[in-house]
MIDOSE-1310 file (N, C-alpha, C; in nm, 2 decimals, decimal comma, always signed):
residues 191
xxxx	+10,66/+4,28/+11,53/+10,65/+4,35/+11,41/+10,61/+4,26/+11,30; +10,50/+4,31/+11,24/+10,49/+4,25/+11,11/+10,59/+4,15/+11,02; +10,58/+4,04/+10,92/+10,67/+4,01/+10,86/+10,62/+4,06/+10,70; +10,74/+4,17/+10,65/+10,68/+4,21/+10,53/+10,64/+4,11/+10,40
xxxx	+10,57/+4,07/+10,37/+10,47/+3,94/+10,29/+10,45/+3,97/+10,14; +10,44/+3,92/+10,09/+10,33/+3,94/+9,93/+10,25/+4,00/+9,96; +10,12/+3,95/+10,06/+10,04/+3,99/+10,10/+10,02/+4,12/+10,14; +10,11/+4,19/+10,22/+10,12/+4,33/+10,21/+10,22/+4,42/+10,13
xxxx	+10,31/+4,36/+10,07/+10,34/+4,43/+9,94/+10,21/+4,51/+9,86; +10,15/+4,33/+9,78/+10,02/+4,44/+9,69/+9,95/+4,49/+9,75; +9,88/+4,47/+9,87/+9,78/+4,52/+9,93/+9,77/+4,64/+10,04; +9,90/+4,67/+10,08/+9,88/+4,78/+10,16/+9,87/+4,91/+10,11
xxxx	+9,90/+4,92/+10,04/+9,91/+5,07/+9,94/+9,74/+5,09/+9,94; +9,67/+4,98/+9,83/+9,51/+4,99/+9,77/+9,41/+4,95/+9,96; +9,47/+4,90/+10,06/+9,42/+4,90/+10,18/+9,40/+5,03/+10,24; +9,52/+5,09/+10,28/+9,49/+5,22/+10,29/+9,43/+5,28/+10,25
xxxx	+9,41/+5,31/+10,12/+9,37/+5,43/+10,04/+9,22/+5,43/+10,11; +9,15/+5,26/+10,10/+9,02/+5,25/+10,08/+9,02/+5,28/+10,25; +9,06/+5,26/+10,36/+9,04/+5,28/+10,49/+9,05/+5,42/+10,49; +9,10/+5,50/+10,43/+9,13/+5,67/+10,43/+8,97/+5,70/+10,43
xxxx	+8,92/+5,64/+10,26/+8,84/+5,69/+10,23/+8,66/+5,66/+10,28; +8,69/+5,53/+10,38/+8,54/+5,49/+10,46/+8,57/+5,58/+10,57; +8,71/+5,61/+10,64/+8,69/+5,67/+10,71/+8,70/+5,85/+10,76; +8,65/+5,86/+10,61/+8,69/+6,00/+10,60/+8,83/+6,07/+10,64
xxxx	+8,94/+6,01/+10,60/+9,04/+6,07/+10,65/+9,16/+6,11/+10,53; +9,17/+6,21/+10,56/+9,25/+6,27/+10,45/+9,43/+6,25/+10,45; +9,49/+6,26/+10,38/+9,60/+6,20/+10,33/+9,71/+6,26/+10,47; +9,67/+6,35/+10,44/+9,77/+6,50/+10,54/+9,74/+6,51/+10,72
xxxx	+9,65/+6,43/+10,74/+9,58/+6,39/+10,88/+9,63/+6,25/+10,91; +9,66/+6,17/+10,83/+9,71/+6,07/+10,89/+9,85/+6,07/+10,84; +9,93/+6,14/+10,81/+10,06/+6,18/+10,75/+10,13/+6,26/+10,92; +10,05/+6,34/+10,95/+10,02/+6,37/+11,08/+10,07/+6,31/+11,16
xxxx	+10,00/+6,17/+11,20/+9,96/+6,08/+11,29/+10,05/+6,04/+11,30; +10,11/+6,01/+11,21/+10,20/+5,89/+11,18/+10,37/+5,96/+11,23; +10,34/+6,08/+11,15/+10,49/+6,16/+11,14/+10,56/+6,17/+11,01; +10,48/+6,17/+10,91/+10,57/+6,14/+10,79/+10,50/+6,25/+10,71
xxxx	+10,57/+6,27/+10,57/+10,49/+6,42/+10,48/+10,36/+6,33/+10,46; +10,29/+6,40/+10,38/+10,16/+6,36/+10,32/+10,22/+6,30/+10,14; +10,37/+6,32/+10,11/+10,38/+6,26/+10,01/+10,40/+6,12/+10,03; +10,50/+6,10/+10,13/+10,52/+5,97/+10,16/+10,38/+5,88/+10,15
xxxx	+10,26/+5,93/+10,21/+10,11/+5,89/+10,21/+10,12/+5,83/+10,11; +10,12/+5,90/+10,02/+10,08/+5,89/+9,88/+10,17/+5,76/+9,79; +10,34/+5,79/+9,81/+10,34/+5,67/+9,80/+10,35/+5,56/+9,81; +10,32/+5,56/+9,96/+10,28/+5,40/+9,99/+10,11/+5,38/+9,95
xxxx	+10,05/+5,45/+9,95/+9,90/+5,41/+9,87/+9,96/+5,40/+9,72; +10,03/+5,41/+9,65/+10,00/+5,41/+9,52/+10,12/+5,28/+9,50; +10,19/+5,26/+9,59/+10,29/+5,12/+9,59/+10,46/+5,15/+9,56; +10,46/+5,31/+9,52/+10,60/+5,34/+9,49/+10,69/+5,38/+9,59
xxxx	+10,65/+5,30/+9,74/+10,72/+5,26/+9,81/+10,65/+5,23/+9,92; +10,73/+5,11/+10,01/+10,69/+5,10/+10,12/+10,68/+5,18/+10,23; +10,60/+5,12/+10,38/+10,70/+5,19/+10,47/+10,80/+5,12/+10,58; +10,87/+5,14/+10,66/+10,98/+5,13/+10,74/+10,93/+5,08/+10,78
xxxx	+10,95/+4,95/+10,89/+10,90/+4,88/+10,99/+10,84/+4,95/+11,10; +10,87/+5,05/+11,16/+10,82/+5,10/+11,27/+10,67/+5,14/+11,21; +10,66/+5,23/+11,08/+10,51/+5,30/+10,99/+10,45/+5,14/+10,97; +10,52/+5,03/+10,95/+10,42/+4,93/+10,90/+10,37/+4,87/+11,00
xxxx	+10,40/+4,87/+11,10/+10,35/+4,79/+11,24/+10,25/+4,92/+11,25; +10,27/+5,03/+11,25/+10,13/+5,14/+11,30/+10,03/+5,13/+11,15; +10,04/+5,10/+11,04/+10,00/+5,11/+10,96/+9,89/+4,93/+10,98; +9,95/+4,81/+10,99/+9,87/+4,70/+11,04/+9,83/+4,75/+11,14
xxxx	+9,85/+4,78/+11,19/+9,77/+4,77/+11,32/+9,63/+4,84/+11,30; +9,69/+4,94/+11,26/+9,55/+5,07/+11,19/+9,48/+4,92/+11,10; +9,53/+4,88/+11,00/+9,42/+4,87/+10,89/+9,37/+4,69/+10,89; +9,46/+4,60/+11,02/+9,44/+4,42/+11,05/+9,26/+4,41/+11,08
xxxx	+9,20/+4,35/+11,07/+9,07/+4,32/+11,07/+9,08/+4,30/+11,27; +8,93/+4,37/+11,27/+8,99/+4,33/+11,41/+8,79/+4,36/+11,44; +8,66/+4,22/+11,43/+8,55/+4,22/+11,39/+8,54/+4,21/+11,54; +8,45/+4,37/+11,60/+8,45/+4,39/+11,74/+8,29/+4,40/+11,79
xxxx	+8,27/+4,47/+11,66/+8,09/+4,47/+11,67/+8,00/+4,39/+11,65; +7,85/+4,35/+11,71/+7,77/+4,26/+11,70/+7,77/+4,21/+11,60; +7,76/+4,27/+11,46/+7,74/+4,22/+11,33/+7,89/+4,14/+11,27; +7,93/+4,22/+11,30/+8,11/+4,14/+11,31/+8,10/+4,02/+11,36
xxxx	+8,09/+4,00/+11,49/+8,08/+3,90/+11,58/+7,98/+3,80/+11,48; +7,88/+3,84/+11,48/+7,79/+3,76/+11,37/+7,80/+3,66/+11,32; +7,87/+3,79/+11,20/+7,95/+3,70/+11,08/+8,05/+3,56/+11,10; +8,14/+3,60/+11,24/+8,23/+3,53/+11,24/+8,15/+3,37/+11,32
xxxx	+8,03/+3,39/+11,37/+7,99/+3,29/+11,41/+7,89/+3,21/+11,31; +7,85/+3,28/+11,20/+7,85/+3,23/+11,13/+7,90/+3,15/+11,03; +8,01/+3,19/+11,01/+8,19/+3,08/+10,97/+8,18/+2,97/+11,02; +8,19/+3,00/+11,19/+8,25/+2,93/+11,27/+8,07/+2,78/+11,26
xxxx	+7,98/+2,82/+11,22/+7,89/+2,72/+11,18/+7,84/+2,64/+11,09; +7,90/+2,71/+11,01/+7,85/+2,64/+10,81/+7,89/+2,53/+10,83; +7,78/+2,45/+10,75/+7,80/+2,34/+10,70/+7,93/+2,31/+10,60; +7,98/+2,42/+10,55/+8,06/+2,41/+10,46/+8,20/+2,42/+10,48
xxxx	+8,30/+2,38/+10,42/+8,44/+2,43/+10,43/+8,51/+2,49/+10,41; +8,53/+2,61/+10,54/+8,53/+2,80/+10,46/+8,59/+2,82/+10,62; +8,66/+2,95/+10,62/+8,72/+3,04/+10,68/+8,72/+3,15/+10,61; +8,71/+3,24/+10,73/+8,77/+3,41/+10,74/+8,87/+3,44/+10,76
xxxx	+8,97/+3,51/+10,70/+9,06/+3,56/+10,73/+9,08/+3,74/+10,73; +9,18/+3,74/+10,83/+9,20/+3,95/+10,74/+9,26/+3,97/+10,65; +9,18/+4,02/+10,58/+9,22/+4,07/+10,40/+9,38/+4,11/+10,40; +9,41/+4,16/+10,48/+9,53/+4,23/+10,49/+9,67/+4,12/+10,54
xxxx	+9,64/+4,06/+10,68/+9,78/+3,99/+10,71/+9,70/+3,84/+10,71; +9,58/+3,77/+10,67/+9,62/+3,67/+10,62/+9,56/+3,56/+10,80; +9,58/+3,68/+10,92/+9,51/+3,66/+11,02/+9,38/+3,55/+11,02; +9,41/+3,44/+11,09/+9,27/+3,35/+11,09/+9,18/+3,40/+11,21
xxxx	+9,02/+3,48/+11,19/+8,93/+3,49/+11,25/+8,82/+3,36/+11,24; +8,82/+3,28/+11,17/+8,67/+3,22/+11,25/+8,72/+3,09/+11,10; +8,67/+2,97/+11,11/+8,68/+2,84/+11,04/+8,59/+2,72/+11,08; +8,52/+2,67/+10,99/+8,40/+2,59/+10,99/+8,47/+2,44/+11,06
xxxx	+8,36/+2,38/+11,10/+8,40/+2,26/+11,16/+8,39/+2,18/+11,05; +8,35/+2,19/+10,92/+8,45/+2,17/+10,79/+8,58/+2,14/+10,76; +8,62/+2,29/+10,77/+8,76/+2,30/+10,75/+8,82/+2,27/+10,87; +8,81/+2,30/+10,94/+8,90/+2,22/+11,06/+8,90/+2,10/+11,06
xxxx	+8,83/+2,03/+11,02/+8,88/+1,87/+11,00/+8,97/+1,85/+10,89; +8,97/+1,92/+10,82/+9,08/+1,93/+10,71/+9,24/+1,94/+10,74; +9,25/+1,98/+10,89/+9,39/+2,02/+10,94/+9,39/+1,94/+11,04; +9,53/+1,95/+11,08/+9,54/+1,80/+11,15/+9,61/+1,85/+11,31
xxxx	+9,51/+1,99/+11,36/+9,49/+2,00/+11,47/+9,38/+2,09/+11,50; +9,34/+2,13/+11,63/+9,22/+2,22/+11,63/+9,27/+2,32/+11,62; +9,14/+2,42/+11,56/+9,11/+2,55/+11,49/+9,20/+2,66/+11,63; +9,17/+2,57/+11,72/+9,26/+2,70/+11,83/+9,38/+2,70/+11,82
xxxx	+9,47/+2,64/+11,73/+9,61/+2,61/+11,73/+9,61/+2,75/+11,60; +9,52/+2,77/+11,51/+9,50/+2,83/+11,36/+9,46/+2,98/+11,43; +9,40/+3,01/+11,55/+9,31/+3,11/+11,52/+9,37/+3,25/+11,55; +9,38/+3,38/+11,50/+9,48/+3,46/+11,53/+9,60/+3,46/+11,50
xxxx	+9,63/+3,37/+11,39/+9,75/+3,33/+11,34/+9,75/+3,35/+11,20; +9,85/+3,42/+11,16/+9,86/+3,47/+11,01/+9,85/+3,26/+10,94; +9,81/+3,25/+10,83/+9,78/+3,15/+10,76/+9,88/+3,09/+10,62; +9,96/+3,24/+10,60/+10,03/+3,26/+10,49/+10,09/+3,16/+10,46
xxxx	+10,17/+3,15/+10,58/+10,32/+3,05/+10,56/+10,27/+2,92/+10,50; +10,06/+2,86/+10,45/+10,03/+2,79/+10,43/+10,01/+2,77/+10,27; +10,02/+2,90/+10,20/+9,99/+2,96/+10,09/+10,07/+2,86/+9,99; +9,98/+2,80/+9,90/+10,04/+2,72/+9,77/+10,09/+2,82/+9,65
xxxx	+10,15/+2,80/+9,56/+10,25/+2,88/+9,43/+10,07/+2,95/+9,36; +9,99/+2,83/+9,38/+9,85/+2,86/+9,31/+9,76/+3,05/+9,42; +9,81/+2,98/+9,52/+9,73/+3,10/+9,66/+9,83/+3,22/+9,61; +9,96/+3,19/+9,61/+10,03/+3,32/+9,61/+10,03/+3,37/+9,48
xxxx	+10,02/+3,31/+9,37/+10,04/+3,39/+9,22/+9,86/+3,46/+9,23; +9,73/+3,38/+9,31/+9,62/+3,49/+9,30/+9,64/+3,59/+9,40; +9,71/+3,61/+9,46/+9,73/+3,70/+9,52/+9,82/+3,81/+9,48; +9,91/+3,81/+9,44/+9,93/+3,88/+9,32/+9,91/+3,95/+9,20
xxxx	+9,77/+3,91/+9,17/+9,66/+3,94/+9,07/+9,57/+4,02/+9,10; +9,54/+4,04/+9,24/+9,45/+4,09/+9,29/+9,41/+4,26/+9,25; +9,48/+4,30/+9,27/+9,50/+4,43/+9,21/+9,41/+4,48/+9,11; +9,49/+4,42/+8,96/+9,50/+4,38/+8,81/+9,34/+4,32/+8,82
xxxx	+9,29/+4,26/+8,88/+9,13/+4,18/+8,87/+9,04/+4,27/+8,99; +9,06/+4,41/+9,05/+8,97/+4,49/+9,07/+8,90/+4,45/+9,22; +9,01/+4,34/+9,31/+8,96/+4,35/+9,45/+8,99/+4,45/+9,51; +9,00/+4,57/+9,48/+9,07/+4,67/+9,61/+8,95/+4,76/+9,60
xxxx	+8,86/+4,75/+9,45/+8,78/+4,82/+9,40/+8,68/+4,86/+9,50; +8,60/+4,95/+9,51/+8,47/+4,98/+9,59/+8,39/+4,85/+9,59; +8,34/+4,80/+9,46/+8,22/+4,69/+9,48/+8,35/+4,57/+9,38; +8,45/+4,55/+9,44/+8,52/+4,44/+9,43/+8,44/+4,28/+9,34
xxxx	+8,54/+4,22/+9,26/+8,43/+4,12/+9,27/+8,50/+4,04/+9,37; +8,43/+3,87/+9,36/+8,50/+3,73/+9,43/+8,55/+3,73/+9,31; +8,68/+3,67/+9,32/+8,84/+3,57/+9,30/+8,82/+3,47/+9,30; +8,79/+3,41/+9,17/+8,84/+3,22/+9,16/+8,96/+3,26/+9,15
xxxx	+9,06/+3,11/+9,20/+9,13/+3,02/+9,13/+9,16/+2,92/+9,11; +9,28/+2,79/+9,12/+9,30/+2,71/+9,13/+9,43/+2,70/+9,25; +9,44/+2,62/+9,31/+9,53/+2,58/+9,35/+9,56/+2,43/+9,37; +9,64/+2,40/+9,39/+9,77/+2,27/+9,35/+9,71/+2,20/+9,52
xxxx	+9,76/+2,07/+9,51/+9,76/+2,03/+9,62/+9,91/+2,04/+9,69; +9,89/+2,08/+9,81/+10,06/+2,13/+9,89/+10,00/+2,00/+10,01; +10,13/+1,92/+10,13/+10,17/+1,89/+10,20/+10,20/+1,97/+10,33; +10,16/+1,98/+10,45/+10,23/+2,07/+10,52/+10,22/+1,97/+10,62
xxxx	+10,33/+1,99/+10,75/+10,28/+1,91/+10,87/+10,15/+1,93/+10,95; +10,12/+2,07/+10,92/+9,98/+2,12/+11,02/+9,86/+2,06/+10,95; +9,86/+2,07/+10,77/+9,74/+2,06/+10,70/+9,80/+2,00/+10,55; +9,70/+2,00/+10,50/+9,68/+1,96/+10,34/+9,62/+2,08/+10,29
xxxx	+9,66/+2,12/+10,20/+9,61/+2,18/+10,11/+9,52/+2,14/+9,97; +9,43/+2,14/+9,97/+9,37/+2,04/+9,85/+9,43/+2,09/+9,76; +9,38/+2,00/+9,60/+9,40/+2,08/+9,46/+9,25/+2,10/+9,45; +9,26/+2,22/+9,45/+9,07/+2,28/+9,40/+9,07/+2,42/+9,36
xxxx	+8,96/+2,46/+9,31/+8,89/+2,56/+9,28/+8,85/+2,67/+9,42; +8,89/+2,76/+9,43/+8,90/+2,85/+9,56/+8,83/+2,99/+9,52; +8,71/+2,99/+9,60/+8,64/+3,14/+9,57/+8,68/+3,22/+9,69; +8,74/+3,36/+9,67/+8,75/+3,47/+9,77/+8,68/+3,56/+9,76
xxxx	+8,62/+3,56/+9,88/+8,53/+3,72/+9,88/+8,51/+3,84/+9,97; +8,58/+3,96/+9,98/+8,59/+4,04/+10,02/+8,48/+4,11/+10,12; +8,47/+4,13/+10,25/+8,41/+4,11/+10,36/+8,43/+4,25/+10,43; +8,35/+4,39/+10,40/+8,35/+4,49/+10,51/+8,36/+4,46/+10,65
xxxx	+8,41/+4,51/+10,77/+8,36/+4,46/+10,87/+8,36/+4,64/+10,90; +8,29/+4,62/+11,05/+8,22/+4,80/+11,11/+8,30/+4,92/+11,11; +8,44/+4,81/+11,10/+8,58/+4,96/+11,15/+8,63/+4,99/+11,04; +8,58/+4,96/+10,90/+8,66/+4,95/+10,75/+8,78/+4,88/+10,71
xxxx	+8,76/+4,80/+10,84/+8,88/+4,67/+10,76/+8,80/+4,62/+10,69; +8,91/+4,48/+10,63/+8,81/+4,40/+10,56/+8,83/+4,23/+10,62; +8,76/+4,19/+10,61/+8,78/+3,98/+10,61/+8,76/+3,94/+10,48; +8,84/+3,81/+10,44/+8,82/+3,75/+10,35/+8,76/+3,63/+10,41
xxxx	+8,63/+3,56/+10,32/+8,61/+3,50/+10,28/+8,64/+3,36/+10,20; +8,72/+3,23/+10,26/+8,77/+3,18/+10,15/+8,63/+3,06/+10,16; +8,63/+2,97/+10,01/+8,56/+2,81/+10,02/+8,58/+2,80/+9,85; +8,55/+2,67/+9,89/+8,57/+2,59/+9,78/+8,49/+2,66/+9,67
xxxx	+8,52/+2,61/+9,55/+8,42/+2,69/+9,45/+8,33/+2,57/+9,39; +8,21/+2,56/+9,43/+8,15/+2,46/+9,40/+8,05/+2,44/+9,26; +8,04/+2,58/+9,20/+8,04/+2,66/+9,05/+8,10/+2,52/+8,96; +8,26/+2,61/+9,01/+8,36/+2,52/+8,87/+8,36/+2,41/+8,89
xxx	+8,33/+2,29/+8,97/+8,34/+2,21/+9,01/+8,19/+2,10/+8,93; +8,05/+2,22/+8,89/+7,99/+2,16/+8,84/+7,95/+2,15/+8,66; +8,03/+2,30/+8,64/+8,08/+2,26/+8,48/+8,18/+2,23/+8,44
């Protein structure tokens, strides 16, 4: 079962909505599915409540990134090549899909110990207050922007967390989940 997060506090409500609406599915049809009214729907999309553990494990499960198709696949091998210091994650639980041989030198084991693995528990005061914001700055939006921030340098026994500038960017994949995008922001870094 899920562990209920920040990360799906803010975001499962505005996740939903948007997975209803790529996939054509109306409030009362997946209210259905699930077993619950179509009001309950509504307030967990709008945040004026959650749901019960049993709705949220069918509710992740429905909306965790899960990149199955060739262009999916792609992308993530694409990650998994850059020159740069970047990972994918699912927008939703934080799930590690794919990480540059960049960033994996950054942690102080291999990426197969990371992959499939929620990332959160790695989350600096700087990761979790932008995530928080997220909302409020218009990522859940149709054409979303990227999310600067900053974050602090954190200690962990798996990794370091730098203190840097961190660009996120919100990543369709075929089934209307989403992946995040994280890397350095190399922008603020040169004004």
């Amino acid at each position: 079962m899920p562990t209920v997060t920040a990360v799906l506090q803010t975001s499962l409500g505005p996740s939903l909505r948007r997975w209803r609406a790529l996939n054509r599915v109306k409030q009362e049809v997946l209210a259905h599915e699930l077993g619950v009214s179509q009001a309950r729907i509504s307030r967990w999309e709008s945040g004026h409540a959650q749901p019960d553990g049993r709705h949220l494990l069918k509710i992740t499960q429905l909306l965790r990134a899960r990149p199955s198709t060739a262009a999916d696949r792609a992308l993530l091998d694409l990650v998994s090549r850059s020159s740069d210091s970047v990972h994918l994650v699912c927008d939703l639980t934080h799930r590690l899909l794919a990480m540059s041989a960049g960033r994996e030198k950054e942690r102080r084991a291999p990426v197969s110990e990371y992959l499939n693995r929620p990332l959160w528990r790695f989350a600096s005061d700087g990761i979790r207050a932008a995530e928080q914001s997220l909302a409020e700055n218009g990522w859940y939006e149709p054409d979303g922007p990227d999310i600067l921030y900053k974050t602090e340098r954190v200690e962990f026994p798996e990794m370091t967390i730098p203190e840097c500038s961190v660009r996120i960017s919100r990543l369709p994949l075929a089934d209307g989940s989403f992946a995040r995008l994280v890397r350095a922001d190399r922008t603020s870094a040169m004004s």
